[in-house]
N, C-alpha and C positions, 0 to 999 in steps of 0.2 A: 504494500500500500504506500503510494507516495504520500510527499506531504498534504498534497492538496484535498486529495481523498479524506485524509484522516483528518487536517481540520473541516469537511464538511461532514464526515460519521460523526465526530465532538458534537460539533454545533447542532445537529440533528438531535442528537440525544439528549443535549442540554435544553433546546426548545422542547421535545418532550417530555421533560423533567418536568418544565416551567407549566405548559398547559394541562399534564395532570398532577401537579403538586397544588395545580389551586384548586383544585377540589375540595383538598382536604379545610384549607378556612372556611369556605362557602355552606360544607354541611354541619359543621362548627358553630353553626349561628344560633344555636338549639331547637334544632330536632329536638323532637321529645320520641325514642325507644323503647321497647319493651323487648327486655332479651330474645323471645320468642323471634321479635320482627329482627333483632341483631342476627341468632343465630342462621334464619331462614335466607337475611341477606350476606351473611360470611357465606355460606352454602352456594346460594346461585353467582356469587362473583369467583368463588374458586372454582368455580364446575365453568364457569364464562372462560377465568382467566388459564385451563387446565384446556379445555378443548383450543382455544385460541394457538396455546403453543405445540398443541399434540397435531393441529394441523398444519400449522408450518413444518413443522419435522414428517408427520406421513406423510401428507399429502405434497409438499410443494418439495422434501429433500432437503432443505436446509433449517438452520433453526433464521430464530431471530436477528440476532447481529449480525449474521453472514448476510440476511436481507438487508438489512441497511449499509452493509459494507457494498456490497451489488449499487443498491441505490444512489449511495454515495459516489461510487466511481461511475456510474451512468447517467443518474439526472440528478446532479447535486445542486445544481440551482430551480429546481423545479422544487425537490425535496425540501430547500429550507426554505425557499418561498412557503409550501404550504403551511410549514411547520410553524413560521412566522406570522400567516393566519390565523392557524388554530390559534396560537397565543393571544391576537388581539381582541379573538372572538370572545375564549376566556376570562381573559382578561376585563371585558365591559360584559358580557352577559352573567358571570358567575356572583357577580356583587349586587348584581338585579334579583339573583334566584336568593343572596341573603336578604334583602332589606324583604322580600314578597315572604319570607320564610321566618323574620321578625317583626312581622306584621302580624302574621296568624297566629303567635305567640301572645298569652297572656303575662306580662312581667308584674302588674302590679296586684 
């Protein structure tokens, strides 16, 4: 991998860090859970995020990184273009889904 590849697999990886790390403040905002609803939702996102990588390794042959190393050295400006969407999308829609998700919230 030359240099330029592997700063755009970085930069790739880092913008998906950034649009799904903000998730984690946005459901933060308090939700109100009942373990039942935790457990059922740990359940379907490791069965989501289990099938997700078991089809990139059956089905397509390579895992994950090796797709974005591909990406990287084929459409790396495509790649962080989009990547750099997703974040602004994130970025202004995910603080909309807190203030709508502390509004339904009783505080006082």
């Amino acid at each position: 991998m030359d240099l330029f590849t592997y700063s755009a697999f970085v930069l790739i990886w880092i913008l998906y860090a950034l649009y799904f790390g903000m998730i984690m403040p946005s459901s933060d905002a308090g939700d109100y859970h009942t373990p039942t609803k935790m457990v059922v939702s740990f359940l379907i996102s490791f069965s989501l995020g289990l099938g997700f990588i078991l089809f990139f390794y059956q089905v397509l042959g390579y895992g994950i990184v090796a797709w974005t190393i591909m990406l990287a050295q084929d459409w790396a400006f495509v790649a962080i273009g989009i990547s750099i969407i997703l974040v602004i999308i994130s970025w202004k829609a995910l603080p909309i889904y807190m203030v709508k998700t502390m509004k339904k919230l009783d505080y006082f």
